[in-house]
N, C-alpha and C positions, 0 to 999 in steps of 0.2 A: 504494500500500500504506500500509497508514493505521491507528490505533489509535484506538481510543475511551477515556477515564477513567471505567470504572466496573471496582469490583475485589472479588470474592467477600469475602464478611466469612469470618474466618479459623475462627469456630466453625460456624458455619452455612451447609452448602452453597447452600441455600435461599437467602438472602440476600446481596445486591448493594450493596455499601457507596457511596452515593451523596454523604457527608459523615460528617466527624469535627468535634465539638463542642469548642471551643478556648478559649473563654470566655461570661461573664454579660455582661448588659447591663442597667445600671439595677436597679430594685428588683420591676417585676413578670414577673420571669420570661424574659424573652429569654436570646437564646442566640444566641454568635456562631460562625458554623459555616463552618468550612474546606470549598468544595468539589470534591470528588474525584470528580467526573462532568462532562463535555462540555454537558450538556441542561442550562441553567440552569433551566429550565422546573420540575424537579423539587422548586422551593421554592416554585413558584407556592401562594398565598391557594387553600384546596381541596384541594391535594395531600396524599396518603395518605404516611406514610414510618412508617417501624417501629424502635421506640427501646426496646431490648433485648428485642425479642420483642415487644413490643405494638403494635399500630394506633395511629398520633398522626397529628390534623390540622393542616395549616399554615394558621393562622390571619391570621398575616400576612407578610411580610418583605420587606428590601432590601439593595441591596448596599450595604456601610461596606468603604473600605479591602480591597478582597480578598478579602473575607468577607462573609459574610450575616449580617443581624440577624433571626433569624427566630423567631416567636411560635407556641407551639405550645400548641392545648388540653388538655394535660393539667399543663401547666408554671404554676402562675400567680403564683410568687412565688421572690424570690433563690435562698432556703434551697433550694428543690426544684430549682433550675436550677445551684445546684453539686453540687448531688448525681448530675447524669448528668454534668460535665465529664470530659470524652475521650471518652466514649462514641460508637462508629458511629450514623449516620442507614441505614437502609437501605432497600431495594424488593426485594420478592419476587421470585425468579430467574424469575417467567413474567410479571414486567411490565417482563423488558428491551425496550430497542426492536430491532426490525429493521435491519438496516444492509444499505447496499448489497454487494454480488458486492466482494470483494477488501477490506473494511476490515472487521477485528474488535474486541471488547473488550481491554481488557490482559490481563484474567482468564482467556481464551481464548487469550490467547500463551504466558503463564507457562506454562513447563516442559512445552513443545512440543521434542521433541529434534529435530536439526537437524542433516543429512546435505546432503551438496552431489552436485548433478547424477550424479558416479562412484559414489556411494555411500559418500563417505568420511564420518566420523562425527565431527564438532564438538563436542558436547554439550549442553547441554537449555539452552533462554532463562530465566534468574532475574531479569533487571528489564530491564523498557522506560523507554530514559534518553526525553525529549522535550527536544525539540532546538530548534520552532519551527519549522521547514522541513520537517522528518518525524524520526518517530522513528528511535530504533536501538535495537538488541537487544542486550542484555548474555548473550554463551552463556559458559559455564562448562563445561567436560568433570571428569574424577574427579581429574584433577593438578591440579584447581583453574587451570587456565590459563584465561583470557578472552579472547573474539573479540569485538568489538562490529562488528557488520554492520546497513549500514543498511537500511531499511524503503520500500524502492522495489520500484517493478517489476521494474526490468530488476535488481535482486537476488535479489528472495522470489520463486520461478518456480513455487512450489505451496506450497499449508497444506491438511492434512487434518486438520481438529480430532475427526475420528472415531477417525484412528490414532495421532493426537498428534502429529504427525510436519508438519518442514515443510522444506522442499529450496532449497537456495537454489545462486546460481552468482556465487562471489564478485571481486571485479575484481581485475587480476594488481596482486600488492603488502598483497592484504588476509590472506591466508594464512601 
């Protein structure tokens, strides 16, 4: 059981926040971009990404330090390249990728409510922490109490992202 990092941008259902833009780079227009997707591929020289609603192509980029220095053709100079800082990178919600049987996006976990095997009712996932070894879910019920359950098999024993709903059977001690 496994997540992927890409997370809906917060105004736009349509769109998949693939990067947030954190600072400039130099004087003609780079941009150094945090990113918040598994697929590094999506900064690839060619790739399509959408920067407040518009089509922008990546003209070039590389990893610095954790971050991308990426060139994009509409950016060509400092002044224009602080004027999107913080701004999301995104991809249209129909050019997510496919993933296999049993791993989802984050955006497809958030606020999945979360019943256990009896039917008892936990409360709904508000962050997936990443851990390194596998995730864990942050669930929240209405007293505000947190279960953090982790993101295995032999825990998550069903997700229906149709009902929202996902059933998990948690180990004695976790309750």
């Amino acid at each position: 059981m496994s997540g992927i990092n890409e997370s809906p941008q917060h105004n736009t259902e349509a769109d998949v926040v693939v990067g947030k833009i954190v600072g400039v780079w130099g004087l003609n227009g780079e941009l150094k971009v945090l990113s918040l997707t598994d697929f590094s591929d999506r900064f690839c020289p060619g790739s399509v990404l959408y920067l407040q609603g518009r089509s922008v192509l990546v003209q070039n980029s590389r990893r610095n330090r954790g971050n991308y220095r990426v060139k994009l053709d509409t950016i060509s100079n400092r002044d224009q390249a602080e004027l999107v800082l913080g701004c999301d990178l995104t991809v249209r919600n129909d050019d997510i990728r496919c993933l296999p049987d049993g791993v989802y996006y984050h955006f497809q976990i958030l606020g999945l409510c979360v019943w256990n095997e009896h039917g008892e009712y936990f409360g709904t996932i508000k962050e997936v922490i990443k851990t390194g070894s596998h995730d864990v879910y942050s669930i929240r019920n209405d007293d505000k109490v947190e279960l953090l359950v982790p993101a295995t098999k032999d825990v998550i024993l069903k997700v229906d992202l149709l009902a929202r709903k996902m059933v998990v059977s948690l180990p004695d001690g976790l309750t």
